[in-house]
BALOBA-1460 file (C-alpha; in Angstrom, 3 decimals):
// residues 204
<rec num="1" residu="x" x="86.189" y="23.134" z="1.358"/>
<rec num="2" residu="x" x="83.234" y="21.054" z="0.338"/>
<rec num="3" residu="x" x="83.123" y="18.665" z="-2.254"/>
<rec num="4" residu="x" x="80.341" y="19.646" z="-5.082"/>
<rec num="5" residu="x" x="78.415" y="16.668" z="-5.034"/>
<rec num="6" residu="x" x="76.439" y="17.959" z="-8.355"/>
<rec num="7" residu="x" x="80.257" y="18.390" z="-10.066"/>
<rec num="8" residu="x" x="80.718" y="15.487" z="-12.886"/>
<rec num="9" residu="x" x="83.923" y="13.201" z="-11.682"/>
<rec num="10" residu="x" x="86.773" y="14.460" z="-13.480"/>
<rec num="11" residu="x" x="88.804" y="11.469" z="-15.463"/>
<rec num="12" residu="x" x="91.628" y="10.550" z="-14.727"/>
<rec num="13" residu="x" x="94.363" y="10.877" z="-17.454"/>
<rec num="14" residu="x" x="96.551" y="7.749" z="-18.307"/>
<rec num="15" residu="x" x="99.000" y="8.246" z="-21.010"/>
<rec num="16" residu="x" x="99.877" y="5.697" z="-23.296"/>
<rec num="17" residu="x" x="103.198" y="4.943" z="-21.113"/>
<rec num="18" residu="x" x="101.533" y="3.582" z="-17.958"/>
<rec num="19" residu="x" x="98.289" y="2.312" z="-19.651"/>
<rec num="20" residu="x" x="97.808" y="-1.706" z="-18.133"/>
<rec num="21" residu="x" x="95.540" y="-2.800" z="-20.958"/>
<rec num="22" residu="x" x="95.203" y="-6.145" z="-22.854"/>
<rec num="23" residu="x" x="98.073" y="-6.680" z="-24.744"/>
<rec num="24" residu="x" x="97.488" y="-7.412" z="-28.839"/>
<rec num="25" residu="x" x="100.850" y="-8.076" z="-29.257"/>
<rec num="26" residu="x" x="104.368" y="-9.030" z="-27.724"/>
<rec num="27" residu="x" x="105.910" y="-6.409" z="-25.106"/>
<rec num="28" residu="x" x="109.452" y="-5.997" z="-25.016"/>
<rec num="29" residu="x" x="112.005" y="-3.025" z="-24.099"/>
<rec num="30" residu="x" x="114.086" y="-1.885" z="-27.655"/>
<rec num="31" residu="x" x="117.323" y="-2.676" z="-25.540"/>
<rec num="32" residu="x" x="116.600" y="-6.208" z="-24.308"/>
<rec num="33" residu="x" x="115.760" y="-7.193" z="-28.188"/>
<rec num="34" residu="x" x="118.568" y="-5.951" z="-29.518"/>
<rec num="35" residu="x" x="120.587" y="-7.639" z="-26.548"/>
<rec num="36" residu="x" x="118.898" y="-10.883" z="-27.364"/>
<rec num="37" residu="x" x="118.782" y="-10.987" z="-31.250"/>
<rec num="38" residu="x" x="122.717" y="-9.649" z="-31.584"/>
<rec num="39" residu="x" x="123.575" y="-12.451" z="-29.222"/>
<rec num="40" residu="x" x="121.534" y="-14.923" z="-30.600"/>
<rec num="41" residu="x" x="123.207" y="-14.536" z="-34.223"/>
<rec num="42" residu="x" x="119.059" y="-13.089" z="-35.306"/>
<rec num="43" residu="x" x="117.237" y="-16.529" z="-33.685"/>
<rec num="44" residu="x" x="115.938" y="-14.110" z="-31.031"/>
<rec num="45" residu="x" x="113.655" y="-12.945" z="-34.084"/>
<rec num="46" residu="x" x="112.479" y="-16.642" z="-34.456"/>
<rec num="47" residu="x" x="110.656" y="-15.947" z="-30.522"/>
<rec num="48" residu="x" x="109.847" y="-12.829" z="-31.481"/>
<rec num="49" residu="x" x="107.845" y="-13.591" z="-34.279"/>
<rec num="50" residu="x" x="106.388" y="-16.528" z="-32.915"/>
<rec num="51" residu="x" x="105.513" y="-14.574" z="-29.359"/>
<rec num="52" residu="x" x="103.409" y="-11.426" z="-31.261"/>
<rec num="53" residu="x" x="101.421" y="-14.339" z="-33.536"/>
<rec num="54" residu="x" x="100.647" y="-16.265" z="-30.267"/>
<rec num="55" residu="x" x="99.874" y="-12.458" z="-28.760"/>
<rec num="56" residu="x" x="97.563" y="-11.436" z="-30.980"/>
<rec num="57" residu="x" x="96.056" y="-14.701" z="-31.715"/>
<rec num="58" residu="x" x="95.224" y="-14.785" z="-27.502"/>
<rec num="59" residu="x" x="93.995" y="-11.343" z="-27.762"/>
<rec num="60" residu="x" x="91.190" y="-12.235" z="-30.811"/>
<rec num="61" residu="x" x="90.178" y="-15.588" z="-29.873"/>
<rec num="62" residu="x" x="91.076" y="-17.040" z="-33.379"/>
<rec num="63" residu="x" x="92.388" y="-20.320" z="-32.858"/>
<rec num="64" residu="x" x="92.828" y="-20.523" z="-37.075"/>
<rec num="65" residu="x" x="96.107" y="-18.485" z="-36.468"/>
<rec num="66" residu="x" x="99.356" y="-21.332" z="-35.921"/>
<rec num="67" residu="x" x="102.040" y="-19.096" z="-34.621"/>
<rec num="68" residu="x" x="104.719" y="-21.839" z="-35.240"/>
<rec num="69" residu="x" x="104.611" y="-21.750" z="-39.271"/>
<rec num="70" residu="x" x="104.064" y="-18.110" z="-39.282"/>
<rec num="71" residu="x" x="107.326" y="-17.616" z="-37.174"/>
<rec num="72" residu="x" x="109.522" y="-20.070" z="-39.551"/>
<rec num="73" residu="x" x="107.823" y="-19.126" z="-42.317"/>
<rec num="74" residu="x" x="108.520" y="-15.517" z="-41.740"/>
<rec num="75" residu="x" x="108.746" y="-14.094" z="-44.845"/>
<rec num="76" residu="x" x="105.131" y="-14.968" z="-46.099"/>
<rec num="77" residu="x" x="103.997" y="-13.542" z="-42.850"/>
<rec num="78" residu="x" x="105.997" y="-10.231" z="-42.035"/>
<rec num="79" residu="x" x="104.029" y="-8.017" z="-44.051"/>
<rec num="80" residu="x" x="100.734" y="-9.249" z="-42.456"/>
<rec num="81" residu="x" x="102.031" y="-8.761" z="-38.930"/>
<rec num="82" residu="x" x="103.425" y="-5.726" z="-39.342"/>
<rec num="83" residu="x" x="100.703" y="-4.059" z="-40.915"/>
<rec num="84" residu="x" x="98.464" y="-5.141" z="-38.056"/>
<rec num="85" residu="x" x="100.963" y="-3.690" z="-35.548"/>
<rec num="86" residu="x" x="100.563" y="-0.697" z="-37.524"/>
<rec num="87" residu="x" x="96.624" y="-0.093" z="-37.843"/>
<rec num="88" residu="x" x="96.860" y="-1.142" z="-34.287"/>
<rec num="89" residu="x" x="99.369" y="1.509" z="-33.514"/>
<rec num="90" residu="x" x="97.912" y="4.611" z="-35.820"/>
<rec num="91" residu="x" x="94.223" y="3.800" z="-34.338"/>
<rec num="92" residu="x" x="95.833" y="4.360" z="-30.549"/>
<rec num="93" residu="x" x="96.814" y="7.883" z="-31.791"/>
<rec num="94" residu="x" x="100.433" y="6.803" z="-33.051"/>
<rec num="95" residu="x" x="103.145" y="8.311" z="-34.922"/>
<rec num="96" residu="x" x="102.947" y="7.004" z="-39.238"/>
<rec num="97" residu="x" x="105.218" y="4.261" z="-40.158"/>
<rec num="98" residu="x" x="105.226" y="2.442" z="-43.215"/>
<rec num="99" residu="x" x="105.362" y="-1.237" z="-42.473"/>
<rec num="100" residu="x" x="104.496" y="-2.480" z="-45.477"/>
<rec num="101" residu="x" x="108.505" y="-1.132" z="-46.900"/>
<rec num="102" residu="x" x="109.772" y="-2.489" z="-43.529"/>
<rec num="103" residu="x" x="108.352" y="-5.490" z="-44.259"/>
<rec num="104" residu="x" x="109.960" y="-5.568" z="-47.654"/>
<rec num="105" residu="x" x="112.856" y="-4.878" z="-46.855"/>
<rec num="106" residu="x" x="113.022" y="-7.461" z="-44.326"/>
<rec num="107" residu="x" x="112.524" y="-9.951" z="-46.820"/>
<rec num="108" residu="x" x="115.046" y="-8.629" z="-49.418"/>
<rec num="109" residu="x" x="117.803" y="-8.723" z="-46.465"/>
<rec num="110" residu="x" x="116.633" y="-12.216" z="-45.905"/>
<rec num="111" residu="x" x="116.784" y="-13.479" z="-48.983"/>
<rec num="112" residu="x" x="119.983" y="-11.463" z="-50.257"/>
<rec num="113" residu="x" x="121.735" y="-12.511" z="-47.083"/>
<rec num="114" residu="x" x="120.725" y="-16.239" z="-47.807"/>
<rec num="115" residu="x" x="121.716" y="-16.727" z="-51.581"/>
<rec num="116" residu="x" x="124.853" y="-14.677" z="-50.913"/>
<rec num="117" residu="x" x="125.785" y="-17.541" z="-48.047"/>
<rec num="118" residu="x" x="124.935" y="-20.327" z="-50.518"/>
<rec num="119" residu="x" x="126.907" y="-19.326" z="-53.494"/>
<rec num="120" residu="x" x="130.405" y="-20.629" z="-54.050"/>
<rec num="121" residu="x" x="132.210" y="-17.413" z="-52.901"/>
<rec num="122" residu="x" x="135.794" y="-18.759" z="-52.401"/>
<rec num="123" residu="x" x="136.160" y="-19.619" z="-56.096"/>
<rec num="124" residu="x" x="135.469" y="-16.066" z="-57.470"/>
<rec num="125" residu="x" x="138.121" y="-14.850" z="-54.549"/>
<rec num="126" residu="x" x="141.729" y="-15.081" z="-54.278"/>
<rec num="127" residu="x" x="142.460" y="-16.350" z="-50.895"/>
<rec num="128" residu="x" x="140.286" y="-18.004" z="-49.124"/>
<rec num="129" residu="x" x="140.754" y="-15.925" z="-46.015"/>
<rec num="130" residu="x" x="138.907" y="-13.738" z="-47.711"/>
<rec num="131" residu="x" x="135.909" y="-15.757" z="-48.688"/>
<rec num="132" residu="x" x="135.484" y="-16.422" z="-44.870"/>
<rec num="133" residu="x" x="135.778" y="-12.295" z="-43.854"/>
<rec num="134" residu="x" x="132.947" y="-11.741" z="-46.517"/>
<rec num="135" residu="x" x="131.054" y="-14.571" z="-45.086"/>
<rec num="136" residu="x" x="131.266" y="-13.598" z="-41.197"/>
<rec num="137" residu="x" x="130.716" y="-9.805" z="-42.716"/>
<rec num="138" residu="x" x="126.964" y="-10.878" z="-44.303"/>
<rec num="139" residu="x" x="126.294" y="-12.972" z="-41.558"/>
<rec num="140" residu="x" x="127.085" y="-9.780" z="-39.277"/>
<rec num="141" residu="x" x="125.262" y="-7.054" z="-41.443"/>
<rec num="142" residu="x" x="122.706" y="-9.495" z="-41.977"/>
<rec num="143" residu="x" x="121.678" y="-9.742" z="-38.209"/>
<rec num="144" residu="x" x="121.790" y="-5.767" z="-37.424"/>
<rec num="145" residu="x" x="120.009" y="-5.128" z="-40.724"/>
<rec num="146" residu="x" x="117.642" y="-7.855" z="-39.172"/>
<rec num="147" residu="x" x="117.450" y="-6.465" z="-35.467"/>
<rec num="148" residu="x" x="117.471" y="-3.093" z="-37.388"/>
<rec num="149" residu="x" x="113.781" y="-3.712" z="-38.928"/>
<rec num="150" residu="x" x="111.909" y="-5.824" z="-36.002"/>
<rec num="151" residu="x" x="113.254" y="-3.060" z="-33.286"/>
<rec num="152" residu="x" x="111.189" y="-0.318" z="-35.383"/>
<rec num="153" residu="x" x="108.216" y="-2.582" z="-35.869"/>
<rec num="154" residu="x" x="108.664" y="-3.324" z="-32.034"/>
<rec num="155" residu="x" x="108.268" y="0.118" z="-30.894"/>
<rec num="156" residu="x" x="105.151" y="0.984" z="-32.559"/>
<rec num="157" residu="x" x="104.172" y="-2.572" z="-30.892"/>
<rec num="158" residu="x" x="105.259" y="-1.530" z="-27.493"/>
<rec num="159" residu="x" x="103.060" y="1.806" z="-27.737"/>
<rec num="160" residu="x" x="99.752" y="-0.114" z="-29.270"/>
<rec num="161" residu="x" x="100.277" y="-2.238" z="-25.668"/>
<rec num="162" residu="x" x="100.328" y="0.978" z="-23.644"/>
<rec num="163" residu="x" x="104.148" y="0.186" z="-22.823"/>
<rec num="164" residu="x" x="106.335" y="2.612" z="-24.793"/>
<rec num="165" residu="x" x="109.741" y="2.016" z="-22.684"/>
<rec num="166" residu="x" x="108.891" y="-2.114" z="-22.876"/>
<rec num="167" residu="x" x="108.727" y="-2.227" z="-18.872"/>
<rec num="168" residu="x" x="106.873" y="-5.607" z="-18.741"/>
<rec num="169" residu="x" x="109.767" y="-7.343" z="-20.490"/>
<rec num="170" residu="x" x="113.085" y="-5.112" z="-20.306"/>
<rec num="171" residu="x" x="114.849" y="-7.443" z="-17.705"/>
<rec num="172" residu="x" x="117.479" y="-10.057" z="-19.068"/>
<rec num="173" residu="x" x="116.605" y="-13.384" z="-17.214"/>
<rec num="174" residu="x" x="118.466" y="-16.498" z="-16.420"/>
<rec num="175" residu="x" x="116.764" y="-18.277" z="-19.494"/>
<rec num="176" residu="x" x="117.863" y="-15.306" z="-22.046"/>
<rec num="177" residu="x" x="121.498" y="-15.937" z="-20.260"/>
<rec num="178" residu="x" x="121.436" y="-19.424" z="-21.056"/>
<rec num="179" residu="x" x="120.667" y="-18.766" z="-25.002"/>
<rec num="180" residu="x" x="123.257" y="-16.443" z="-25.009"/>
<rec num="181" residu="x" x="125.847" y="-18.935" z="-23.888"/>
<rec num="182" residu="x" x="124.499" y="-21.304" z="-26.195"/>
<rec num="183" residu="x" x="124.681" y="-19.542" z="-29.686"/>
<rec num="184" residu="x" x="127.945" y="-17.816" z="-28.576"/>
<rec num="185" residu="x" x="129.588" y="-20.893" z="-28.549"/>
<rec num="186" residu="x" x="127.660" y="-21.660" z="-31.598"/>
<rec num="187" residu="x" x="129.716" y="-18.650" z="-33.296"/>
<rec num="188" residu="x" x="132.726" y="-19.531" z="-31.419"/>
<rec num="189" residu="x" x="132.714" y="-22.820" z="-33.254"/>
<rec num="190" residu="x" x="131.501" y="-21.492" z="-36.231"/>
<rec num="191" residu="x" x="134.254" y="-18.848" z="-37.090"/>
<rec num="192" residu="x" x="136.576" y="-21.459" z="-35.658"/>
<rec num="193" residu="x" x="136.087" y="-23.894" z="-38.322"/>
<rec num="194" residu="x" x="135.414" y="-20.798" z="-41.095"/>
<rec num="195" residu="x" x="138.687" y="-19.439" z="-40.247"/>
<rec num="196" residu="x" x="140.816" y="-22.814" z="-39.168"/>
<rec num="197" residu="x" x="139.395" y="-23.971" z="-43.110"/>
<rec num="198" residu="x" x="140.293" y="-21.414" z="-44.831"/>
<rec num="199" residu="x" x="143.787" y="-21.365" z="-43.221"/>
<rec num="200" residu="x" x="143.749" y="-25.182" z="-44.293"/>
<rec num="201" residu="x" x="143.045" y="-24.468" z="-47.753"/>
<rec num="202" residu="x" x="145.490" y="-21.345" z="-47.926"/>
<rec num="203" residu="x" x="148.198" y="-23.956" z="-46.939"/>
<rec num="204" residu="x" x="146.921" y="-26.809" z="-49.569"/>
């Protein structure tokens, strides 16, 4: 049959999943962050912060935007990021989120989970085995409540970059492997010397 050379081309359709596109922001698969963040006792979120500032600041040219202080300084800059994940998200035809609640409630976690691991807990307790549960049990809640929150902002992300599924960034590599190992022992240690303390103080 031949071609009508007077036809208009027809487009080709891309969906959002297998768009390759500039990315605005920081690509990576739901499974690998909560992977990383869970085993990184919520530092994971430090990166992941820091890697959607230094994103997005790329992507706009704007070298005004310091993607260290806005990743340790999170809480001053969570609402900002994700509400531009969001208008970036909604204007690619994307489902409605409200970041600016997920952002709050990211910060009252935050901040609930921080004064509760300041205050003197083992005094208001009877034993102090139980002092050190509630501690490890914050800590704990704290992180998924934590992973919780950046996983939903990161999916709307993930979409915005034409990369629903996270392909670009799903694999763990030897790097993540190595931070693993490191802040397990980290807890290792940790509850060792919550636990072996409290045990020494039980026995006082």
């Amino acid at each position: 049959m031949m071609q009508d050379v007077y036809k208009a081309p027809e487009a080709e359709l891309i969906g959002p999943q297998n768009m390759t596109d500039a990315s605005d922001f920081f690509v990576v698969s739901i499974r690998k962050l909560w992977i990383m963040n869970l085993l990184t006792i919520g530092s994971y979120g430090l990166v992941w912060h820091y890697q959607h500032w230094k994103q997005f600041r790329d992507s706009i040219s704007d070298r005004d935007i310091w993607p260290v202080p806005r990743a340790i300084f999170t809480i001053f800059f969570v609402h900002a990021l994700f509400g531009l994940i969001q208008d970036s998200s909604q204007q690619k035809g994307g489902s409605p989120w409200n970041a600016n609640i997920l952002a709050t409630l990211y910060i009252l976690v935050a901040i609930f989970s921080s004064v509760l691991g300041y205050l003197p807990i083992d005094s208001y307790l009877s034993t102090p085995d139980a002092a050190a549960i509630l501690y490890v049990v914050n800590l704990v809640l704290a992180v998924l409540a934590n992973t919780y929150f950046l996983t939903k902002a990161q999916a709307h992300a993930n979409f915005a970059c034409y990369d629903v599924a996270g392909i670009a960034n799903s694999k763990i590599t030897w790097l993540n492997i190595i931070w693993i190992i490191i802040f397990g022992l980290y807890l290792l240690a940790m509850l060792i010397s919550i636990f072996l303390g409290s045990s020494i103080l039980s026995g006082a």
